[in-house]
C-alpha positions as CSV (number, residue, x, y, z in Angstrom):
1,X,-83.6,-70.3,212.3
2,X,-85.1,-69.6,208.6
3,X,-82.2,-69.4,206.1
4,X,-84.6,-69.4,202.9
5,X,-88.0,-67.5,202.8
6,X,-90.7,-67.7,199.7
7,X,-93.7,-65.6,200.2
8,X,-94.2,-65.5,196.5
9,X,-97.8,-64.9,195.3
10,X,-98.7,-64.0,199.1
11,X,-100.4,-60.5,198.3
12,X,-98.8,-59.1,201.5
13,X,-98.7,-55.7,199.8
14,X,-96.9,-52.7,201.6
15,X,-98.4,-53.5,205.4
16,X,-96.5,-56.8,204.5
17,X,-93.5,-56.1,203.2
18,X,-92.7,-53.3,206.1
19,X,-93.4,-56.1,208.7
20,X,-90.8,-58.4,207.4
21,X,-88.2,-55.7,206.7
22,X,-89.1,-54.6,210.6
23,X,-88.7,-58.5,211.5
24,X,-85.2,-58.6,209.7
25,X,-83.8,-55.1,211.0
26,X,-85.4,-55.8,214.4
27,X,-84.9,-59.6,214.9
28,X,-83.5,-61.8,212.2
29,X,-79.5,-62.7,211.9
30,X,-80.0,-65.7,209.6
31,X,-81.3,-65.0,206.6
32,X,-80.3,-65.2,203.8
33,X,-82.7,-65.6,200.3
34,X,-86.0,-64.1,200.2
35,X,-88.6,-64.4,197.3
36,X,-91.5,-62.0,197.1
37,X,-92.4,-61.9,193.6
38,X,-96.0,-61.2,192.6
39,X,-96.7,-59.5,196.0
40,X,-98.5,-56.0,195.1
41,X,-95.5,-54.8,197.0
42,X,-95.7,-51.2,196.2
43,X,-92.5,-48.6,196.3
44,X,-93.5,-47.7,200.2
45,X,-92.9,-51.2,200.8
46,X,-90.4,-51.8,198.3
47,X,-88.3,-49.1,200.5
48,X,-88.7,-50.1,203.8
49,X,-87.5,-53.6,202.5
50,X,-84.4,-51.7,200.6
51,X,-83.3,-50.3,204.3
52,X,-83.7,-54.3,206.0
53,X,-81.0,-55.3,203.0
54,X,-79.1,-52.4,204.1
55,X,-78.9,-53.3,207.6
56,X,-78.3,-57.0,206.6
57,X,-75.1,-58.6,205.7
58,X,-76.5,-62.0,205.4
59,X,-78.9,-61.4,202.9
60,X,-77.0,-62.1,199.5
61,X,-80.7,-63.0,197.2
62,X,-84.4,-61.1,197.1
63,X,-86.4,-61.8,194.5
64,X,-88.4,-59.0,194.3
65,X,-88.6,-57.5,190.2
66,X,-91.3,-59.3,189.0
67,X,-95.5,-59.2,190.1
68,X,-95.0,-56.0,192.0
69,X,-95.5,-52.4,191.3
70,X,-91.5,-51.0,191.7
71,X,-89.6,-49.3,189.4
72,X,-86.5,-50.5,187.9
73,X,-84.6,-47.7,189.4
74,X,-86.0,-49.3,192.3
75,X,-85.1,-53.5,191.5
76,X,-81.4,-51.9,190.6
77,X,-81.5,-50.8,194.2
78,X,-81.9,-53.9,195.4
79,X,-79.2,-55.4,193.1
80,X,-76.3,-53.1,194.5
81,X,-76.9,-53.8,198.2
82,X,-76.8,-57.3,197.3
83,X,-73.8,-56.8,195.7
84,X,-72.5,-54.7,198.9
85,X,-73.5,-57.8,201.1
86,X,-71.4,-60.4,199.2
């Protein structure tokens, strides 16, 4: 069971970021605080992640703003499904 995750400074990029969003949608049911900053996690990424928050109630923290190439639009995202969760 992994509550917490920190993969910060991991440079899993896009390819990265969709496995783990598949992994939560797919497979995870426990957790719930993720850290990704300063991950070249690019908007393709950055979305597929957006949709695993979506789908997850338990997630209520992603750190995800800063070391990656999103917009803000895109972090504010992010913030209002977090919101949504809690």
């Amino acid at each position: 069971m992994v509550r917490e995750l920190n993969l910060r400074r991991n440079k899993i990029s896009n390819k990265g970021a969709e496995r783990l969003a598949k992994f939560i949608i797919d497979e995870d049911n426990t957790m719930c605080s993720i850290n990704l900053n300063r991950n070249r996690i690019q908007v393709q990424g950055a979305d597929k992640l957006l949709d695993a928050v979506h789908s997850s109630i338990r997630i209520n923290n992603i750190e995800i703003g800063f070391g990656n190439l999103i917009p803000q639009a895109m972090c504010v995202s992010f913030e209002q499904e977090l919101q949504a969760n809690t």
